[in-house]
C-alpha positions in Angstrom: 77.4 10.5 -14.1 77.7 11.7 -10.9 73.5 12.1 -9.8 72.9 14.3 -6.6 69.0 14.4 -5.6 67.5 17.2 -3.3 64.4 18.5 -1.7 64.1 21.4 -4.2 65.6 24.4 -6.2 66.6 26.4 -2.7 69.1 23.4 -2.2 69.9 22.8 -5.3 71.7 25.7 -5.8 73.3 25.8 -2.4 74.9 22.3 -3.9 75.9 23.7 -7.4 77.9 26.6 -5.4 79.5 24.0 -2.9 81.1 22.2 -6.5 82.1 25.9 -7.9 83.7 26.6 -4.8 85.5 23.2 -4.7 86.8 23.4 -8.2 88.1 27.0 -7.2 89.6 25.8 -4.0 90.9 22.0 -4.9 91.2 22.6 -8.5 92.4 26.0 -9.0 89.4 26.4 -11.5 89.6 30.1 -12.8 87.2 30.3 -16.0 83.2 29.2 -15.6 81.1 28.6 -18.5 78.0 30.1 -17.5 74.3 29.4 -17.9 71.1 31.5 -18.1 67.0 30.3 -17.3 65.5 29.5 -14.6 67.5 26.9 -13.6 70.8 28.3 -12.0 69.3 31.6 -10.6 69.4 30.0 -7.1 72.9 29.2 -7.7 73.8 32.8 -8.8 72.0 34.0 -5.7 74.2 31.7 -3.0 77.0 33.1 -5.7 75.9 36.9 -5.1 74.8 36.4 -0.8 78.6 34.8 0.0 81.9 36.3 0.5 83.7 34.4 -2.6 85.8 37.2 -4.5 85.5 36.1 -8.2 87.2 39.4 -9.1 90.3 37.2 -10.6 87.8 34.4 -12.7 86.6 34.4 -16.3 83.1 33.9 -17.4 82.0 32.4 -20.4 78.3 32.7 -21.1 76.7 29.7 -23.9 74.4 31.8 -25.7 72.8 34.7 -26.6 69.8 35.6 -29.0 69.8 37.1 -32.1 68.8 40.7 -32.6 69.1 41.9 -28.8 71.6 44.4 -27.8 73.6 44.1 -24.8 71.2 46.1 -22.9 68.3 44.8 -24.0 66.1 44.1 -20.6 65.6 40.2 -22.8 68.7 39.8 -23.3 71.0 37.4 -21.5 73.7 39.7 -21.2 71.6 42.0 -19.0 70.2 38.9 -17.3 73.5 37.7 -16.4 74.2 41.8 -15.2 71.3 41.6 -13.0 72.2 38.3 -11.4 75.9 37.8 -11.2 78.0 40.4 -12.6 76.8 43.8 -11.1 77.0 41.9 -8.2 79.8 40.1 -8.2 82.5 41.2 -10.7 84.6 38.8 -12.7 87.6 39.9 -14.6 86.1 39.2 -17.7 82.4 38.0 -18.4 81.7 37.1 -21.9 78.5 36.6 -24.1 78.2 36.5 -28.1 77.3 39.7 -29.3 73.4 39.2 -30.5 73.7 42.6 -32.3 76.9 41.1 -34.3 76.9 42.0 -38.2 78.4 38.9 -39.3 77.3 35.6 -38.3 80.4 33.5 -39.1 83.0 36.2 -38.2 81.0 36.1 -34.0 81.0 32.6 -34.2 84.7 32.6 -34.4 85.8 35.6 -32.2 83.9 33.5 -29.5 85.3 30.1 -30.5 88.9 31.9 -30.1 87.6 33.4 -26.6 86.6 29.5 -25.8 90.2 28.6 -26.6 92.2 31.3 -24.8 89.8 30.5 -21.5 89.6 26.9 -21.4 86.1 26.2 -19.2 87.0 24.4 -15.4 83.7 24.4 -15.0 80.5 24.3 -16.9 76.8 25.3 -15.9 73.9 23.3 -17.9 70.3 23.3 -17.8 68.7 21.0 -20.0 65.7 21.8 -22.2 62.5 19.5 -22.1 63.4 18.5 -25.6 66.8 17.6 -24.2 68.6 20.6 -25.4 71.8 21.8 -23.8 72.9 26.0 -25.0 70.8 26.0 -27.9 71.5 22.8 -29.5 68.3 21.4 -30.4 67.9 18.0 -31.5 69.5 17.1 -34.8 73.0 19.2 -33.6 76.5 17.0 -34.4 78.4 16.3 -31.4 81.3 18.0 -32.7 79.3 21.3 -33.2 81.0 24.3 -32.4 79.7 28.0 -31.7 77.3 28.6 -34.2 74.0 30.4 -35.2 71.0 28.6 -34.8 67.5 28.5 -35.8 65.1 28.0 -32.6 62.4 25.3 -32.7 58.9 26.0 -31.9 58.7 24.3 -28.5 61.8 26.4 -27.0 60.1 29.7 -28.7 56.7 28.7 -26.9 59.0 28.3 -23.3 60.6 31.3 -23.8 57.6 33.6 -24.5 56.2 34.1 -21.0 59.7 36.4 -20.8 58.2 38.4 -23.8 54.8 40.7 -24.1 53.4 38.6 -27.2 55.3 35.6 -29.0 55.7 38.0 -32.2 58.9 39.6 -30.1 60.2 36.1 -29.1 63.7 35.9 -31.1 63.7 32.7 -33.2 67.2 32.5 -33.9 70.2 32.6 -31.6 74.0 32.3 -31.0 75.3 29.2 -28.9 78.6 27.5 -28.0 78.1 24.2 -30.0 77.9 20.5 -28.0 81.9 20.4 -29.0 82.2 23.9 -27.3 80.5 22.4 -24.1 82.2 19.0 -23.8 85.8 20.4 -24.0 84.8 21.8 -20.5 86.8 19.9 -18.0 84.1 19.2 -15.5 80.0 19.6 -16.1 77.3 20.6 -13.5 73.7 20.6 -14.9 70.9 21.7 -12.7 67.3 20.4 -13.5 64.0 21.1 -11.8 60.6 20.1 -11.8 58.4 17.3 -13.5 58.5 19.1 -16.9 62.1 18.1 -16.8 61.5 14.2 -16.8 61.9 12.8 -20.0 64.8 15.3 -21.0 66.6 13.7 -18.1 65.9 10.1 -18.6 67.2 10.3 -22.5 70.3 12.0 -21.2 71.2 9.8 -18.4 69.5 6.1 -19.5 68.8 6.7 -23.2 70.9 6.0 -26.1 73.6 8.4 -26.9 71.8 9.8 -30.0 71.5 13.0 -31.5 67.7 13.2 -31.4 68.0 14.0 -27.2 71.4 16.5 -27.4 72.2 16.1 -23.7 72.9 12.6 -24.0 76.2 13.4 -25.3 77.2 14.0 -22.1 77.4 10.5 -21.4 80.9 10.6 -23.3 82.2 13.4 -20.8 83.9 12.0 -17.7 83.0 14.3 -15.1 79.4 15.1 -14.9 77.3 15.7 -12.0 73.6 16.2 -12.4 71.8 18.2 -9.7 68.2 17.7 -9.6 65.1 17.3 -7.6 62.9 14.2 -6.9 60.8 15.1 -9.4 62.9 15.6 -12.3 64.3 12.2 -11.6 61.0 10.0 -11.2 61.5 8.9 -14.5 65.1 6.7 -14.1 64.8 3.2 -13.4 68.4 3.7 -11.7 67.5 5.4 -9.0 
């Protein structure tokens, strides 16, 4: 894995945006697998403040939650509106449907999308459990998109988006750790000391199922963007 350390978020996304733009320019990259949180909104904002037309590119968002509707003001697909999309138009911007009526039959409309689209690039964050999407610890390696049942430390993270934790979704839709390593090249973004031992178990730990991110030590081009402290747990640096 490619590690890139700097001074905070601010640059941090500035770097992410530099790789985007070098995978459009050097690589001819046209679809992006797309990430929502905290993590990349300073990417999406050097994304939104530059002149790159991304009028003729493909986004592929990794998850949505259950029960939401498109224009529900929790819901990712108004998150990534508000951040990228209204902003910066791409010809097609894609994120499961949370309101869909058949679990199995969403799963694999957005496995075929995943197909037709092949990701260039793919936007990470990383949980503090280690989770990458959705995929909390215990997901296969092959997984695909699938619904999933959220575990209680991701609901408690996620509730400071919501009034009380009774309107937290506990259940969502997300492109499986098979969906995300098909991607031909990987940026994750991390931040902050809460992200610590999440990174150390996907960098130096084993390749296990119990830290879902370290699967990513199988792909061949990663790059991790993250700040000092995020990293002061690796003994490699």
């Amino acid at each position: 894995m490619n590690i890139i350390k700097v001074k905070d978020q601010a640059e941090g996304g500035k770097k992410a945006f530099e790789l985007i733009q070098s995978a459009m320019k050097e690589r001819n990259a046209k679809v992006l697998g797309l990430a929502t949180g905290s993590s990349p909104i300073t990417m999406y904002e050097e994304m939104v403040n530059s002149d790159v037309d991304f009028s003729d590119m493909v986004a592929i968002n990794l998850d949505e939650y259950v029960g939401l509707s498109e224009t529900d003001s929790q819901s990712y697909r108004v998150f990534m509106n508000e951040n990228l999309f209204n902003k910066k138009p791409f010809k097609n911007s894609y994120v499961p449907n949370g309101m869909a009526e058949n679990a199995e039959e969403e799963c694999a409309r957005y496995d075929s999308i995943i197909e037709e689209n092949p990701i260039d690039l793919q936007i990470l964050g990383i949980g503090t459990n280690g989770h990458i999407g959705f995929n909390e610890p215990g997901t296969p390696f092959d997984s695909l998109t699938r619904k999933v049942d959220l575990v209680e430390s991701t609901i408690e993270s996620n509730k400071r988006f919501f009034e009380k934790k009774e309107d937290v979704p506990t259940q969502a839709y997300s492109m499986g750790i098979g969906s995300i390593l098909k991607a031909k090249e990987i940026v994750l973004v991390a931040y902050g000391e809460s992200k610590v031992n999440a990174l150390k178990g996907m960098i130096e730990g084993e390749i296990t199922e119990d830290c879902p991110a370290s699967a990513l030590q199988k792909h061949p081009n990663v790059t991790v963007i993250a700040d000092e402290a995020a990293l002061s747990g690796l003994s490699s640096l």
